[in-house]
C-alpha positions as CSV (number, residue, x, y, z in Angstrom):
1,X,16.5,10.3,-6.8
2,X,14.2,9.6,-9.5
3,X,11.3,8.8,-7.5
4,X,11.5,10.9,-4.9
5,X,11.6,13.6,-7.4
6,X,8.2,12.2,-9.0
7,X,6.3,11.9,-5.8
8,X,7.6,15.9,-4.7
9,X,6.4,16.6,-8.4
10,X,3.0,15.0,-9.0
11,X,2.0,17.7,-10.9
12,X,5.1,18.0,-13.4
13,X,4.9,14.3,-13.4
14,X,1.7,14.3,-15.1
15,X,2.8,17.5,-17.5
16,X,5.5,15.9,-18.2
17,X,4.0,12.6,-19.1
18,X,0.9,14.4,-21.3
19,X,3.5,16.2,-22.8
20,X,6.3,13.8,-24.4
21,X,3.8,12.0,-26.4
22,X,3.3,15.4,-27.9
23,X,7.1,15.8,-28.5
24,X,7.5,13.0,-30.1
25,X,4.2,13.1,-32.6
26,X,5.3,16.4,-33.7
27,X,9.4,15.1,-34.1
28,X,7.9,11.8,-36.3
29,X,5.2,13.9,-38.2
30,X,8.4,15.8,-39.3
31,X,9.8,12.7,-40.8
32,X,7.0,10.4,-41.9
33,X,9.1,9.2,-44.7
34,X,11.3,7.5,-42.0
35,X,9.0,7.0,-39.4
36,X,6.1,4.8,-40.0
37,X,2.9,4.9,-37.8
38,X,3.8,1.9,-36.8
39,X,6.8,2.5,-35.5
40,X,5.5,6.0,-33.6
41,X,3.0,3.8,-32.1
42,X,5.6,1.7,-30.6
43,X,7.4,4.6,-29.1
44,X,4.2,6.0,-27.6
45,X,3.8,2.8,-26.1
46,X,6.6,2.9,-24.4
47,X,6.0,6.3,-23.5
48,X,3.3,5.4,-21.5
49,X,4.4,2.5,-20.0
50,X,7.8,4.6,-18.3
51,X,5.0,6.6,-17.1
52,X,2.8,4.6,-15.5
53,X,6.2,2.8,-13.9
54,X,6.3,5.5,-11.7
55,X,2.9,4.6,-9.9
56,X,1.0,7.7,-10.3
57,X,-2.4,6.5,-12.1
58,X,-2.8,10.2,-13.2
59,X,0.6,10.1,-15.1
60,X,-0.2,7.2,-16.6
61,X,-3.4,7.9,-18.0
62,X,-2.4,12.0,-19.0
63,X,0.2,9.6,-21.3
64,X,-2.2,7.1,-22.4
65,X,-5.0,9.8,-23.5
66,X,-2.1,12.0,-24.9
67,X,-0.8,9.5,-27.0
68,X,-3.6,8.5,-28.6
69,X,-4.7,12.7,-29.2
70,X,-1.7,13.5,-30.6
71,X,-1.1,10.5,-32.6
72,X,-4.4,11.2,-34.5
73,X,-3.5,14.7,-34.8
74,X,-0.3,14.4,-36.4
75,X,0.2,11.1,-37.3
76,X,-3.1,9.5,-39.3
77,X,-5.1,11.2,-42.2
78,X,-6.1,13.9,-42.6
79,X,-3.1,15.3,-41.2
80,X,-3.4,18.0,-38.2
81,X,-6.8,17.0,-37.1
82,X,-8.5,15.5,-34.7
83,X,-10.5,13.4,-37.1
84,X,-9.3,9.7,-38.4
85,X,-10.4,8.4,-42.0
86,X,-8.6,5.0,-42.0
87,X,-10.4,2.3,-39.9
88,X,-6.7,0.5,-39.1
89,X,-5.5,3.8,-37.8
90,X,-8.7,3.9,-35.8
91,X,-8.0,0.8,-34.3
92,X,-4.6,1.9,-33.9
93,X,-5.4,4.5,-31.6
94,X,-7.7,3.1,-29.4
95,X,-5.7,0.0,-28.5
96,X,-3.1,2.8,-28.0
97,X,-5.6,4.0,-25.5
98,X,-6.1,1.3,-23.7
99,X,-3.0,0.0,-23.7
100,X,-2.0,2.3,-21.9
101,X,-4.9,2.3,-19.5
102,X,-3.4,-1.7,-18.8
103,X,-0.2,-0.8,-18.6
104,X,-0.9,1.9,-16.1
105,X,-3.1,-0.1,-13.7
106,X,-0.7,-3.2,-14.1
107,X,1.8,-0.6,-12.4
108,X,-0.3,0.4,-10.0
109,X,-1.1,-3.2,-8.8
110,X,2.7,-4.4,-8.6
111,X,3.3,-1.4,-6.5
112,X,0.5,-2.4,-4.3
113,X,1.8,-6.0,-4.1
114,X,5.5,-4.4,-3.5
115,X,4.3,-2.5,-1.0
116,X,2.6,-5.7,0.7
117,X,5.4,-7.7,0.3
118,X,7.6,-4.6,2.5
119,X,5.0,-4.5,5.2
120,X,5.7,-8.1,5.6
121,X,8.8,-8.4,5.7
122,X,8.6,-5.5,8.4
123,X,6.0,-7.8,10.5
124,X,8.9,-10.7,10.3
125,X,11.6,-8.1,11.6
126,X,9.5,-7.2,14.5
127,X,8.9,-10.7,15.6
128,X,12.7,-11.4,15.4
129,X,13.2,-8.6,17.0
130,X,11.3,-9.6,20.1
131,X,12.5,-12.9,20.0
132,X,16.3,-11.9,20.2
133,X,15.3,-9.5,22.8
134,X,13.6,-12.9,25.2
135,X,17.1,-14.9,24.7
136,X,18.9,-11.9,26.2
137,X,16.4,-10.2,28.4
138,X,16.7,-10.8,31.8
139,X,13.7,-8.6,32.7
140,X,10.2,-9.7,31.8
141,X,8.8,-6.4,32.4
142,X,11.6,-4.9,29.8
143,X,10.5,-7.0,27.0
144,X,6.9,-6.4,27.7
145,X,7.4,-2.3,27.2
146,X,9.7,-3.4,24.6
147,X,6.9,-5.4,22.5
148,X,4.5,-3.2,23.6
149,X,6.3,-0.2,21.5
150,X,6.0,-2.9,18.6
151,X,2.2,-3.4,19.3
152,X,1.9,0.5,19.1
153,X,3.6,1.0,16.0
154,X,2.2,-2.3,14.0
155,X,-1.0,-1.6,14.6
156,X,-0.7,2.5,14.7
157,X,-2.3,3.2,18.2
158,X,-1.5,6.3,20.2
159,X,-0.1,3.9,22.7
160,X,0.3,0.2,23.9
161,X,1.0,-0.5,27.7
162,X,1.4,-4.2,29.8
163,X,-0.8,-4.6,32.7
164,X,-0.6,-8.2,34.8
165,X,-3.4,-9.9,35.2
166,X,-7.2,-9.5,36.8
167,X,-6.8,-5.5,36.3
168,X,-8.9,-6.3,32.7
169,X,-12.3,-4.8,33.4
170,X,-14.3,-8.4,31.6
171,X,-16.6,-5.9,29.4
172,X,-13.9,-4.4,27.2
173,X,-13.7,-4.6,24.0
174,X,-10.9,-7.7,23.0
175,X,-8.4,-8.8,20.3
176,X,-8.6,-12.4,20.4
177,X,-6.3,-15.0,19.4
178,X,-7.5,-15.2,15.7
179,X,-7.2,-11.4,15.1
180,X,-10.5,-10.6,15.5
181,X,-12.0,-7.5,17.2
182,X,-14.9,-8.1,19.5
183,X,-17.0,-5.5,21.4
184,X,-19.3,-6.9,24.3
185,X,-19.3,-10.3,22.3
186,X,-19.7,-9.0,18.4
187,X,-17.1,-9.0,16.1
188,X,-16.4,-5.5,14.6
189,X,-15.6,-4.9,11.0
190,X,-12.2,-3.6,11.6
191,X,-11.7,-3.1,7.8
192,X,-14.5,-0.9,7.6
193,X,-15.3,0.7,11.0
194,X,-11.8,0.6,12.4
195,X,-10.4,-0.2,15.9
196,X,-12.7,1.1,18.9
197,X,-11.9,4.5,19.9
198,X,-14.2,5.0,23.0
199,X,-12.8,2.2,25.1
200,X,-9.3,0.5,25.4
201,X,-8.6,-2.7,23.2
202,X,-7.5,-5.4,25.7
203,X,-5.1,-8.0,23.6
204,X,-4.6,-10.9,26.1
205,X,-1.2,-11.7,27.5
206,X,-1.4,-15.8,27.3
207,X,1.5,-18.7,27.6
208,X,-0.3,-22.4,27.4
209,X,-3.7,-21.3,27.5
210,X,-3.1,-19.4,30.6
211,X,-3.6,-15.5,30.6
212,X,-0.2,-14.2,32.3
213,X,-1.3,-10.3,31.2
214,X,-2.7,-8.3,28.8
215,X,-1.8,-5.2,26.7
216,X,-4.4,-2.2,26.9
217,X,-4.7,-0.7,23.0
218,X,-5.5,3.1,23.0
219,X,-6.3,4.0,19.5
220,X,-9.0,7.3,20.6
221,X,-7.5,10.3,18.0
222,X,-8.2,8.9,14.9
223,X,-9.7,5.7,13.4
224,X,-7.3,3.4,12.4
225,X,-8.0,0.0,10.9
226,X,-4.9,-2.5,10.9
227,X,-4.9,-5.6,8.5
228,X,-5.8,-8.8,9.8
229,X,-2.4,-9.8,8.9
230,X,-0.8,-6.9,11.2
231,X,-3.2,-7.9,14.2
232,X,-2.6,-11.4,13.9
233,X,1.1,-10.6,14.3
234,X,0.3,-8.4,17.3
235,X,-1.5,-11.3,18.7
236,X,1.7,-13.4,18.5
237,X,3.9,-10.7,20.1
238,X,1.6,-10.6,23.2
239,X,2.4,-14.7,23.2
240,X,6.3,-14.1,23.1
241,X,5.7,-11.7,25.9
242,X,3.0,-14.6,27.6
243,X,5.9,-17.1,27.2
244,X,8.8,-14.7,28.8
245,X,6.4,-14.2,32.1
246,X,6.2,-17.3,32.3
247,X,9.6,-18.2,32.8
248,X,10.2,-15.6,35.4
């Protein structure tokens, strides 16, 4: 609930993150006898840091640079200005700053690694997927459509299909058994330029060294550039697929 609700919001995530720090300056200022600076900087922190746990870099930062605003405004002398006499509170407020700058980019990062971590664990579900499906396939042209749909949706083409083999034209580009892109014999920067989108990508069907097929990659709406990672596991579905023909 929570973060779908954040990612709908963006923009109340962020007001709402610039403006607790405000809240809660203004609530301490009001009891400074109880409250020492301290002790509000330690909340602030902590502020921020549920704010940049949601993954929004923007949130974060709106918490980190309101914190330390409004804790020089209400919370270090003189009182309710933006102007700081005391070179601790000073210091203070600028770690406050880029604590929160950390904290928020720290988030950020895990997320990315999370999300990683997911993808992965998606790649391994596809290839046991595929390889439940040859035990109890009976139909090597079945399992081909069947890990072609895979291919398509690993590597987010507009399609995937089997073709046997010798209907290959020799010149087109190739996904080779290393993950690697090549276009009449150079290897393209997938990462940067993306899969070809003038010509089909031909990802050989083989089983012992012997090519038994190939799949024929159409990826011509819109650049897409798949992980090395996510090709390389393409590259081993086509070899499930090689091993099935095979047996037929």
């Amino acid at each position: 609930m929570g973060t779908t609700w954040w990612r709908q919001h963006p923009t109340a995530l962020v007001g709402l993150a610039a403006g607790l720090p405000l809240v809660w300056c203004s609530v301490a200022a009001q009891m400074r006898g109880e409250v020492t600076a301290a002790t509000a900087a330690l909340v602030l922190v902590a502020l921020v840091v549920a704010a940049a746990a949601t993954g929004d870099r923007l949130a974060g930062l709106a918490a980190a640079v309101s914190g330390g605003v409004w804790f020089d405004f209400f919370l270090t002398q003189p009182f309710h200005r933006f102007t700081i006499e005391d070179s601790d509170d000073i210091e203070v407020t600028l770690l406050l700053v880029l604590v929160g700058v950390a904290v928020t980019e720290l988030a950020i990062w895990g997320g990315r690694q999370q999300a990683v971590a997911s993808r992965r664990a998606g790649y391994l579900n596809g290839l046991m997927a595929t390889s439940q499906i040859v035990s109890a396939q009976s139909s090597s042209a079945a399992f081909a459509d069947q890990a072609a749909a895979h291919i398509a949706e690993l590597l987010e083409v507009d399609s995937c299909r089997f073709v046997e083999a010798g209907v290959v034209r020799p010149d087109s580009a190739a996904l080779g058994p290393d993950g690697e892109v090549t276009v009449h014999g150079h290897v393209v920067n997938v990462e940067r330029d993306g899969l070809p989108v003038l010509d089909e990508l031909v990802l050989p069907v083989r089983h012992l060294g012997r090519v038994e097929g190939a799949f024929l990659i159409v990826a011509s709406t819109r650049i897409v550039r798949p992980t090395l990672e996510q090709r390389r596991v393409a590259v081993a579905l086509a070899n499930q697929v090689g091993a099935a023909h095979a047996q037929q």
